[in-house]
MMTF fields as JSON, N, C-alpha, C and O atoms, coordinates in Angstrom:
{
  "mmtfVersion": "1.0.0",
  "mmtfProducer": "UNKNOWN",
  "numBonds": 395,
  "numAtoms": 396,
  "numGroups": 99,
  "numChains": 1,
  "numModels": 1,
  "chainsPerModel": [1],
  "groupsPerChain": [99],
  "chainIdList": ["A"],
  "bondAtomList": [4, 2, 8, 6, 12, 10, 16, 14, 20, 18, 24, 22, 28, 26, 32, 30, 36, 34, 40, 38, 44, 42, 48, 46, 52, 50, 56, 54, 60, 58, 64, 62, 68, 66, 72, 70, 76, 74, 80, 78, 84, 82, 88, 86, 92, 90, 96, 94, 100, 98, 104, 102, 108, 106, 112, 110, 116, 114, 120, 118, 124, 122, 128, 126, 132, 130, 136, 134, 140, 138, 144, 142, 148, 146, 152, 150, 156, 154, 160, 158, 164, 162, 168, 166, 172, 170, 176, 174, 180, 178, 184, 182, 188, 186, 192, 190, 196, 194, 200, 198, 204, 202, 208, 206, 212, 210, 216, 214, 220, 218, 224, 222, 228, 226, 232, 230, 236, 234, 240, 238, 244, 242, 248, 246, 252, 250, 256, 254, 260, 258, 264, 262, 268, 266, 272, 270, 276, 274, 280, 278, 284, 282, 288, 286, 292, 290, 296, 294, 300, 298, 304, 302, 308, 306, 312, 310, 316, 314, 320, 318, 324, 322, 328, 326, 332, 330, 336, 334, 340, 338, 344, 342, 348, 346, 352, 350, 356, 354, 360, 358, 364, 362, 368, 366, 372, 370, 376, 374, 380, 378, 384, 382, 388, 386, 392, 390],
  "bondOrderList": [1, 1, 1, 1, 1, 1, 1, 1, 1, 1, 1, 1, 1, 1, 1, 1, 1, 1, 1, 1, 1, 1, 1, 1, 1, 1, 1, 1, 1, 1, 1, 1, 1, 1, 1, 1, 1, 1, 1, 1, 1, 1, 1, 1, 1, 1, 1, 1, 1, 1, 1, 1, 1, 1, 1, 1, 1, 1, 1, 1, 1, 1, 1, 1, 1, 1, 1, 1, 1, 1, 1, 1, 1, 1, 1, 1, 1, 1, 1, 1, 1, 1, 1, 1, 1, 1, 1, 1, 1, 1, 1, 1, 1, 1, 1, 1, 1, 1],
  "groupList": [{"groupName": "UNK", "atomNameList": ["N", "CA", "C", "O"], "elementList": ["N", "C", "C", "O"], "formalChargeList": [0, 0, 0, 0], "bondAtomList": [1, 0, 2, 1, 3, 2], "bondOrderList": [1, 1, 2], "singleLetterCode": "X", "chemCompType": "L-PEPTIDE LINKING"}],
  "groupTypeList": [0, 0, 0, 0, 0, 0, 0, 0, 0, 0, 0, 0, 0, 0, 0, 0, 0, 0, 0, 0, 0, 0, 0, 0, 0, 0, 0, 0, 0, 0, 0, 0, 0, 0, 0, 0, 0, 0, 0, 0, 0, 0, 0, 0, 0, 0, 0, 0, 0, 0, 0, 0, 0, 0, 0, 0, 0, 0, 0, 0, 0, 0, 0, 0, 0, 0, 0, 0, 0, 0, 0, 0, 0, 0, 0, 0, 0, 0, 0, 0, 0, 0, 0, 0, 0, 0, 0, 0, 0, 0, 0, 0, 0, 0, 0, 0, 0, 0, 0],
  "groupIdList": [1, 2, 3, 4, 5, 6, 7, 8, 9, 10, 11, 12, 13, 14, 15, 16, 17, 18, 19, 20, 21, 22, 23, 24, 25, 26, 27, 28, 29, 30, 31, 32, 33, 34, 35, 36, 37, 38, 39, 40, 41, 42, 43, 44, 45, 46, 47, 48, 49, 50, 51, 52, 53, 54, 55, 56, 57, 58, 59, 60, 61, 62, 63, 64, 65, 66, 67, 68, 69, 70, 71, 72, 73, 74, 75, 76, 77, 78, 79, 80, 81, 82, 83, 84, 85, 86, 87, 88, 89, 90, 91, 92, 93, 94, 95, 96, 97, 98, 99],
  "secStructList": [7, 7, 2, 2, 2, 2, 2, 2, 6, 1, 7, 7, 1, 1, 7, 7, 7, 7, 1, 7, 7, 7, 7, 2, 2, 2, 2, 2, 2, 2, 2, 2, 2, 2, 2, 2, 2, 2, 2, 2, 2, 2, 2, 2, 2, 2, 7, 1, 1, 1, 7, 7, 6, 6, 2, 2, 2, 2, 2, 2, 2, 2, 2, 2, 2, 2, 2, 2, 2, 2, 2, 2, 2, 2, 2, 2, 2, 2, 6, 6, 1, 2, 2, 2, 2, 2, 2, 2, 2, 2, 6, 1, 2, 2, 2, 2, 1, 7, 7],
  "xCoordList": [8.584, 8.923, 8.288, 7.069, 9.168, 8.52, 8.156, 8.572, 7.31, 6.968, 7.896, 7.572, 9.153, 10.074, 10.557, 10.717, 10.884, 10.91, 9.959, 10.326, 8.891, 7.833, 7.777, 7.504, 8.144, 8.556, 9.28, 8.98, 10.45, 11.884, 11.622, 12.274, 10.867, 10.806, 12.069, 12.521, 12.237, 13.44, 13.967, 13.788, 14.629, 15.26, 16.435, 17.597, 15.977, 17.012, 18.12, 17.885, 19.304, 20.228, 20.531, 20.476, 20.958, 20.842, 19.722, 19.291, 19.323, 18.506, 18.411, 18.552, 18.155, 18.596, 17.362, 16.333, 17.266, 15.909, 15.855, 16.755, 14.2, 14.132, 13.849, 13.901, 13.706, 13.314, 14.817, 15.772, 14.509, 15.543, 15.606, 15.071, 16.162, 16.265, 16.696, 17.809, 15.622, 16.439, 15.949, 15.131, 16.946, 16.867, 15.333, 15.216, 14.714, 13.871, 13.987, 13.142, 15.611, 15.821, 16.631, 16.783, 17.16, 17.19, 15.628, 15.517, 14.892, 13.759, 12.954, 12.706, 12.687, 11.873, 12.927, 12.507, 14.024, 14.893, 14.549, 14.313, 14.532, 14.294, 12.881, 12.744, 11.656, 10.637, 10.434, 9.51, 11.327, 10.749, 11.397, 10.921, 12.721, 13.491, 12.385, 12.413, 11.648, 11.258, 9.723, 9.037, 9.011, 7.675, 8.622, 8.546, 9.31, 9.847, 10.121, 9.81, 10.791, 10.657, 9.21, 9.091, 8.507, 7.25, 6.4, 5.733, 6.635, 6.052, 6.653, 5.979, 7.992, 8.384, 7.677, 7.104, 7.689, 7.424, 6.239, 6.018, 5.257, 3.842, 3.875, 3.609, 4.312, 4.453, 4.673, 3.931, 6.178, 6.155, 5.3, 5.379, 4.406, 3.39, 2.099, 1.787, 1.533, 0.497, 0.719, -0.131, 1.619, 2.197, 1.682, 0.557, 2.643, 2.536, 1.884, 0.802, 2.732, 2.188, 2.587, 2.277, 3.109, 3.158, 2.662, 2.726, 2.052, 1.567, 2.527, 3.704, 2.037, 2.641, 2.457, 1.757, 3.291, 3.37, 2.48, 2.686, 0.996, -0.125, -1.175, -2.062, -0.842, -1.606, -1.049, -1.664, -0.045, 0.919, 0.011, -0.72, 0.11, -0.094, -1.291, -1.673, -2.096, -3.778, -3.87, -4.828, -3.169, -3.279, -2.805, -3.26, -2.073, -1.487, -2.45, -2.794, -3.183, -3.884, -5.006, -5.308, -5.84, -6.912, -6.15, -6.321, -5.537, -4.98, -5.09, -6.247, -4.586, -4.016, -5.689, -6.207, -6.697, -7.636, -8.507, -8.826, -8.75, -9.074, -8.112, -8.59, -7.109, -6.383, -6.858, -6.89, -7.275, -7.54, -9.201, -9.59, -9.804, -10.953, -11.094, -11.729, -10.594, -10.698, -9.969, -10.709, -8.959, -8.649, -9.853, -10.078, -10.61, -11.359, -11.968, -11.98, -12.657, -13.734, -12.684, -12.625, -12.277, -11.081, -11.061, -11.26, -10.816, -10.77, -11.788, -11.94, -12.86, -14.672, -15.428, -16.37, -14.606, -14.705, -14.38, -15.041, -12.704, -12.372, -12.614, -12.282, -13.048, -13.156, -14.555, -15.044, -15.3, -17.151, -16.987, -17.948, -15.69, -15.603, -14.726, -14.58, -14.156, -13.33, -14.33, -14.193, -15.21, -16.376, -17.774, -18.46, -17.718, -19.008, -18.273, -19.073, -16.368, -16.385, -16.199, -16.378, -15.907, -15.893, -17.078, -17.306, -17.749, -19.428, -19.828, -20.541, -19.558, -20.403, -19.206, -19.415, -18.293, -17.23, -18.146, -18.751, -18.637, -19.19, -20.105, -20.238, -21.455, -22.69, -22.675, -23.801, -21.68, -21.599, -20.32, -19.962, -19.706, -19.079, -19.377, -18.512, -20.879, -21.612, -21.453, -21.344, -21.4, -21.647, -20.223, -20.091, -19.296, -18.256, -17.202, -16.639, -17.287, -15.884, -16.602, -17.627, -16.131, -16.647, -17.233, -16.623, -18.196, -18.511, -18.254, -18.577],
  "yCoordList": [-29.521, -28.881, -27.489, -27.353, -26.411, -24.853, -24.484, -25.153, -23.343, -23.091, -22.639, -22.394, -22.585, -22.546, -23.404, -23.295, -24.453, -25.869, -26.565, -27.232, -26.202, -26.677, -26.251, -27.006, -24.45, -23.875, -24.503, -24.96, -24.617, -25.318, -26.611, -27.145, -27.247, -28.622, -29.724, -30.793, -29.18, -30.136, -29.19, -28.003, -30.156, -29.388, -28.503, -28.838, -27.225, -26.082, -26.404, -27.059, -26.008, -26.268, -25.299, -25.381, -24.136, -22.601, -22.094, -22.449, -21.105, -20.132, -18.497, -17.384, -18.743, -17.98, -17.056, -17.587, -15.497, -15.127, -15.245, -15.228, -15.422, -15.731, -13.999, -13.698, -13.556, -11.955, -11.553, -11.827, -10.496, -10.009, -8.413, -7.68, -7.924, -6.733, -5.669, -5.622, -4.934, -3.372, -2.541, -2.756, -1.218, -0.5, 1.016, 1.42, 1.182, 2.267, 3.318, 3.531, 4.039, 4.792, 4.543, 5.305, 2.753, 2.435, 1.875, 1.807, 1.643, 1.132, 2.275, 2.408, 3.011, 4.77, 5.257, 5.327, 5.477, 5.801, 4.924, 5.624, 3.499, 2.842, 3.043, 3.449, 2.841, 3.063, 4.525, 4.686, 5.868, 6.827, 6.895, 7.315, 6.208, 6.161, 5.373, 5.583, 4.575, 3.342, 4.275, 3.878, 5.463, 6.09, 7.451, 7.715, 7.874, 8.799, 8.557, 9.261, 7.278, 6.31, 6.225, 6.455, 6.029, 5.433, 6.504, 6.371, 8.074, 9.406, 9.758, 10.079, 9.602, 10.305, 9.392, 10.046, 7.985, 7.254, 7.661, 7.727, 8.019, 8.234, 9.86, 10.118, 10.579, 12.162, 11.582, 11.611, 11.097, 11.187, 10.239, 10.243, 9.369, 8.845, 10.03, 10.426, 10.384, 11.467, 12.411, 12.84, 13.124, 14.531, 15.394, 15.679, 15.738, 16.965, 18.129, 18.083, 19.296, 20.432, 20.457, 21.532, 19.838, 19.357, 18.236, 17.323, 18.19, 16.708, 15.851, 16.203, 14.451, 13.294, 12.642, 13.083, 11.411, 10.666, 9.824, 9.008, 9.661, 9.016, 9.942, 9.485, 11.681, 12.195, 12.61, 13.011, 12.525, 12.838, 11.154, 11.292, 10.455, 8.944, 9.068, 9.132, 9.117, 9.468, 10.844, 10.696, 12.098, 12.268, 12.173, 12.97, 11.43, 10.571, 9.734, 9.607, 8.842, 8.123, 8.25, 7.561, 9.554, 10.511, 10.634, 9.622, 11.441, 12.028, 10.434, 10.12, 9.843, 8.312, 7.996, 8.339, 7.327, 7.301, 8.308, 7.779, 9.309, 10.518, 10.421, 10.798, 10.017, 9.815, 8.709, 8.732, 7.586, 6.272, 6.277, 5.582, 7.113, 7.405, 7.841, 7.105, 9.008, 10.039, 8.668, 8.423, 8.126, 7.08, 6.358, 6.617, 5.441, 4.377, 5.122, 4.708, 6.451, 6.873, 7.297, 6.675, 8.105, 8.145, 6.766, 6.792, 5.537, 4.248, 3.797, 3.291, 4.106, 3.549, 4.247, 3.895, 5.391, 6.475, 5.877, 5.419, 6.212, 5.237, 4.045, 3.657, 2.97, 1.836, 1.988, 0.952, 2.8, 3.036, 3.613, 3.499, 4.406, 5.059, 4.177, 4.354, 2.93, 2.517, 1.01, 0.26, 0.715, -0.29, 0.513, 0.104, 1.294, 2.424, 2.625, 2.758, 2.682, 2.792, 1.091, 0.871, 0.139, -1.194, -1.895, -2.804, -1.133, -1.749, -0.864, -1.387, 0.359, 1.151, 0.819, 0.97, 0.475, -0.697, -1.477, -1.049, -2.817, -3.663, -3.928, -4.881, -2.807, -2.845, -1.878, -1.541, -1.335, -0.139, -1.056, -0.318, -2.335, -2.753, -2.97, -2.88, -3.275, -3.408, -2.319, -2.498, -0.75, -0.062, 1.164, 2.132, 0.644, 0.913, 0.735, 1.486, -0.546, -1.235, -2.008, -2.664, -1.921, -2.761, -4.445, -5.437, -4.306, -5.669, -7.011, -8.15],
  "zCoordList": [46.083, 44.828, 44.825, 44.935, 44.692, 44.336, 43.077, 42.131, 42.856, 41.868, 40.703, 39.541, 41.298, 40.27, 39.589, 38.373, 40.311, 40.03, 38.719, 37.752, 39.052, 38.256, 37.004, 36.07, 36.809, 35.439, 34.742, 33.639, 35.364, 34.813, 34.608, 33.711, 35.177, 34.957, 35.524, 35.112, 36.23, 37.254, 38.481, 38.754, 39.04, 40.262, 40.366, 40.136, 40.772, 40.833, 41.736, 42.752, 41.462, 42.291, 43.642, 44.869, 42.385, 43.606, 42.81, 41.713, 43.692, 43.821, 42.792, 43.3, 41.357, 40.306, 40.318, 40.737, 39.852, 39.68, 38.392, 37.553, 38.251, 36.803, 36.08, 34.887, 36.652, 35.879, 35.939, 36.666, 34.447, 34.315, 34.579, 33.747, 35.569, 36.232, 34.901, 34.378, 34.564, 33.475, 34.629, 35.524, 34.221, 35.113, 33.905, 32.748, 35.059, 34.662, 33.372, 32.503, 33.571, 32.938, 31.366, 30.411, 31.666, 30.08, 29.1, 27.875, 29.854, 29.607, 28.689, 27.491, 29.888, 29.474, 27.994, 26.839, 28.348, 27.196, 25.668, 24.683, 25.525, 24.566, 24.189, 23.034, 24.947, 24.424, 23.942, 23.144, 24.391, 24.065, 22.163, 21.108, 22.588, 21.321, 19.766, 18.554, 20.536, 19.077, 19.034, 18.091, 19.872, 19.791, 18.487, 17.287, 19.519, 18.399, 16.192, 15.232, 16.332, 15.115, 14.522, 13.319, 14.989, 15.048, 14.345, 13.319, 15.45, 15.152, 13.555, 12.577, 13.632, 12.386, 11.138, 10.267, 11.017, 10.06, 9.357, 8.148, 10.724, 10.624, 9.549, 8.375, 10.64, 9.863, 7.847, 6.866, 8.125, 6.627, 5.644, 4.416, 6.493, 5.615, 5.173, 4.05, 6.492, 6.421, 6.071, 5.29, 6.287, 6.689, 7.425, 7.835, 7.515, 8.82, 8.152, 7.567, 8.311, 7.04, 5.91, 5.397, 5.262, 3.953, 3.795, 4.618, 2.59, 1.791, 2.316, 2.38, 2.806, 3.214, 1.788, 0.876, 1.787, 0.613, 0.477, -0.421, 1.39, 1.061, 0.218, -0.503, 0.497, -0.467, -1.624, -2.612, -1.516, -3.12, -3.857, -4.838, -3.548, -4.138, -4.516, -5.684, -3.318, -3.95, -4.98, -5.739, -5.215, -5.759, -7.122, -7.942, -7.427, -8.939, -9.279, -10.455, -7.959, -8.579, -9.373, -10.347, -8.693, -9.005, -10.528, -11.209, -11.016, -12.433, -12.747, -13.024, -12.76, -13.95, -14.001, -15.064, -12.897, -12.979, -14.157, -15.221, -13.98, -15.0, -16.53, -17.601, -16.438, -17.787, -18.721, -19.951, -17.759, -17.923, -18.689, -19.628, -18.06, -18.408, -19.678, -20.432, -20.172, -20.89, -22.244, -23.197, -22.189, -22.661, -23.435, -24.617, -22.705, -22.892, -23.751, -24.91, -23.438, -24.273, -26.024, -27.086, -25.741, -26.977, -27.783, -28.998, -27.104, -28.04, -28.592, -29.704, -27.329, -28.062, -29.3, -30.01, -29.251, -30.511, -32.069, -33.001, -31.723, -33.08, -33.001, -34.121, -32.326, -32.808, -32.982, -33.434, -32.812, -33.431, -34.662, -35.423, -35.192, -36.472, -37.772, -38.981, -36.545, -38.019, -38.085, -39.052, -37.091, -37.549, -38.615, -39.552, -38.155, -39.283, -40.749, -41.675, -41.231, -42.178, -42.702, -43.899, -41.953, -42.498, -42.982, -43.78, -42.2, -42.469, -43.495, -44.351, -43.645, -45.235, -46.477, -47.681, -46.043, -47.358, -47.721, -48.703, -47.192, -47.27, -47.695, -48.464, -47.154, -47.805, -48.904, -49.269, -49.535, -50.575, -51.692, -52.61, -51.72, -51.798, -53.643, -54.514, -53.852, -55.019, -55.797, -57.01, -55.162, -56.241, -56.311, -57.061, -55.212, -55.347, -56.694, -57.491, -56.468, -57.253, -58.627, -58.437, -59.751, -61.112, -60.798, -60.398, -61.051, -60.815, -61.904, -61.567]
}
């Protein structure tokens, strides 16, 4: 039994090669074709000399981040100004309104 035999797991009849013959210059051709793909994808993620669309993104995110911010504090404001007038309602509540 040959070592081909043994791959296949039974007995060959004729004599088949198991590799499959490409020729050099379709080979070189396809890989240069799927690097080229590959290059451009990259460019328009990073960019080249223009902003790629990973720094357009980071920079939106930067602004929304900073918007987001400026936000929170804005809310902690009025909700510190409309608890300061609920609470001087309350304890002024006596000499406010007719008892």
């Amino acid at each position: 039994m040959t070592l081909e035999d043994e791959i296949i797991g039974k007995q060959v009849l004729s004599k088949q090669s198991l590799v499959l013959r490409v020729t050099d210059s379709d080979f070189q051709r396809e890989v240069l074709e799927k690097l080229s793909r590959l290059e451009a994808k990259m460019e328009m993620l990073v960019g080249g000399p223009q902003p790629g669309r990973m720094k357009a993104a980071e920079d939106r995110l930067m602004v929304l981040e900073k918007s987001d911010v400026r936000r929170g504090v804005y809310d902690r404001l009025v909700n510190a100004a409309i608890a300061f007038v609920i609470s001087a309602a309350i304890a002024m509540h006596d000499h406010l309104w007719v008892k």
